[in-house]
N, C-alpha and C positions, 0 to 999 in steps of 0.2 A: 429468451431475453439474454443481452449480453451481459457480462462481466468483466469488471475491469481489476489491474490488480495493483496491490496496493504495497511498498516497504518499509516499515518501522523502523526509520534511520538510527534512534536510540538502542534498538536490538539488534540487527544487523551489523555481526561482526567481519564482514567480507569473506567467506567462505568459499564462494563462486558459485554453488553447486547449482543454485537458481538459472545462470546464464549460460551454466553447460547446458541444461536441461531445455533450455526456451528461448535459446537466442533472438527467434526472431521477434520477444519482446522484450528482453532484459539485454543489455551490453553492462559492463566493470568501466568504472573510472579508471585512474590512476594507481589509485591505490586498491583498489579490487573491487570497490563496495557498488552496488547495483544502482542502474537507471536506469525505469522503466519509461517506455515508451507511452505516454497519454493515451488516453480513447480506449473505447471496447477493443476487448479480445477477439479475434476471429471465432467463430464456433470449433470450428476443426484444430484450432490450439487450446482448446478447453481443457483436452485430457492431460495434455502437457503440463499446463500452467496447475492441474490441482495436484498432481505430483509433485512439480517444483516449492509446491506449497507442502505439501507432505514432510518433503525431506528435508528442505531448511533445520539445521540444527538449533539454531536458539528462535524459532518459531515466528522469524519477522517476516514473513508472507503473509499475504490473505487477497482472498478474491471477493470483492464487493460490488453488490450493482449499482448503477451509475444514481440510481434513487436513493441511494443510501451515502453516496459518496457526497451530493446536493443537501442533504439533509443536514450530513455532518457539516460542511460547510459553513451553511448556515447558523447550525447552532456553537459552531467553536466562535464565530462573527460578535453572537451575543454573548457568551461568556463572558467579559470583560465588563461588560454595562450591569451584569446580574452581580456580576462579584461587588462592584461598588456599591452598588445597590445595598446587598446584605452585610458588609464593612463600616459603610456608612456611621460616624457616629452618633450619637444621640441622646 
């Protein structure tokens, strides 16, 4: 099964070290910070992508499978309607 990989924009301090490591799915903006390329990882960039995930210094990588990436989705969608939900006064 594939993997896709995922950057926590609020932790990722632009470092670069992800895009040295795995160009052929991460390129740097302007100002350094990563953009990853959408869709599954090749298999034969796997090993890459989980070292690039290793070394990131403030931890904002991670590799997710695309079921988990739909799930979240999903449930960040509803979040807003729960929260009212539970604020609601009464």
């Amino acid at each position: 099964m594939g993997l896709s990989l995922q950057v926590d924009p609020v932790r990722c301090e632009g470092f670069g070290m992800c895009a040295e490591l795995l160009p052929e799915a991460i390129e740097l903006d302007d100002w350094g910070y990563p953009i990853v390329r959408d869709g599954i990882l090749p298999e034969h960039l796997r090993e890459l992508a989980e070292r690039a995930v290793e070394v990131c210094p403030v931890l904002a990588l991670r590799l997710v499978s695309p079921e988990r990436v739909r799930s979240g989705l999903q449930s960040r969608a509803l979040a807003p309607h729960t929260a009212l939900r539970s604020h609601g006064g009464g």
